[in-house]
N, C-alpha and C positions, 0 to 999 in steps of 0.2 A: 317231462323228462324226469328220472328218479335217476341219482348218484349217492353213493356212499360217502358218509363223512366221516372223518377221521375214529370216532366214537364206533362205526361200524353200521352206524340206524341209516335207514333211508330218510334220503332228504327229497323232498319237491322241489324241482328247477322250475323256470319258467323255459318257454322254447325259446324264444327272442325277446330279447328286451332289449329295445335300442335304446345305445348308449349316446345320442346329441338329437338334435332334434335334423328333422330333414334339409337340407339341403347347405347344411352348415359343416365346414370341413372345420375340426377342431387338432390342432397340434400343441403339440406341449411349449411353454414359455423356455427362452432359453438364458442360461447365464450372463451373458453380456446386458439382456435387457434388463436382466435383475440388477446387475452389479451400478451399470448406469441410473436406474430408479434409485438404489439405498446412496448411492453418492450423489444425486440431487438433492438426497431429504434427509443432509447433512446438518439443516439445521433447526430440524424438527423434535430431537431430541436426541433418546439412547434409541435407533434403530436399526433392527435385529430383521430376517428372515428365516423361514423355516422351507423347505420342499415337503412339496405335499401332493401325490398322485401326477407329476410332470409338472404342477404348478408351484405358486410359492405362495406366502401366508407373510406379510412385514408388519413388522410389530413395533408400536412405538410406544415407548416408555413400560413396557409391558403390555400393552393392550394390543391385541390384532385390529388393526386401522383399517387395512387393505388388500386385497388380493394380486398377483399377477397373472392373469390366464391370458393363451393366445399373446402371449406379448401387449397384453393391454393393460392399462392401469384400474382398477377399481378400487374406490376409497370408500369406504363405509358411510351412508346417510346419517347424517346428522342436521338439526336444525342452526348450527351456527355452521358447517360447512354449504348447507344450500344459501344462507345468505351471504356470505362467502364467494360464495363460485358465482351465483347470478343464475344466468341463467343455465339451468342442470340440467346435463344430458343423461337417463337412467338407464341401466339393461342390466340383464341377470352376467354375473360373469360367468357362468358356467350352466347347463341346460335343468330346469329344479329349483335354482337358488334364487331366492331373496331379489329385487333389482338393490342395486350402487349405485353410487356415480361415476359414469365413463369419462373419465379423463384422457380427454386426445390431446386437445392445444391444453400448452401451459408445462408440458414437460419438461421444457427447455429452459422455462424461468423458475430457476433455483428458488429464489426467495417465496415466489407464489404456491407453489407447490408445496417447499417445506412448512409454511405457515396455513395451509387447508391441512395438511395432514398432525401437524400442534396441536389446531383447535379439535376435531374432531377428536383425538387423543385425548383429549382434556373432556369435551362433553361423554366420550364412551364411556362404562361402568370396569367400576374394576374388575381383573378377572375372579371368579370362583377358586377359592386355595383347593387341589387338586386332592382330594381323598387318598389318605395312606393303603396300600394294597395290605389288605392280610396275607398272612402266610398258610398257605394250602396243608392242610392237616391233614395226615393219611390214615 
């Protein structure tokens, strides 16, 4: 398939490109389950979220720690959160990505939660200072 892009050029599409994998119904996370995650991991530090394509992106102390998709929690691999957690349940949170760790049980208990998502905060890197945009010269 060929469409026009804004520039005017022809661009290549593909015909289908499926977006999840088969047999997996994917919906967007919803507010409540966010708002109930960043108020459990109250005391994990400065924790922030972002929305990002229906999901969300929570950041702790600056660092992206975890994801929310599907209403699931995913906290980013680290080796002091898999010692941690025990035994680790992984899966990609979204079809493409990386595996996490699936956090089912343990939502509910504030303290265990906020303290997996601390350490991992502490073991992740800082992030990269975000390059200043130049200004478009005509």
């Amino acid at each position: 398939m060929v469409s026009f892009g804004r520039s005017g050029g022809a661009t290549r599409r593909s015909r289908s490109r499926p977006t999840q994998k088969e047999g997996i119904d994917r919906m967007a996370s919803d507010q409540d389950f966010v708002d109930f995650i960043v108020d459990q991991l109250e005391g994990a530090g400065d924790v922030t979220f972002r929305k990002m394509f229906g999901e969300y992106a929570i950041y702790c102390d600056g660092k992206l720690s975890a994801l929310i998709c599907d209403n699931r929690l995913f906290v980013k691999p680290t080796e002091a959160g898999r010692s941690f957690i025990g035994e680790v349940v992984e899966a990609p949170p979204y079809p493409g990505a990386k595996n996490s760790f699936l956090i089912e049980d343990g939502l509910e208990d504030r303290n265990w939660i906020s303290e997996l998502v601390r350490i991992t905060a502490i073991e992740l890197p800082e992030p990269k200072p975000k390059k200043k945009k130049k200004p478009k010269t005509q």
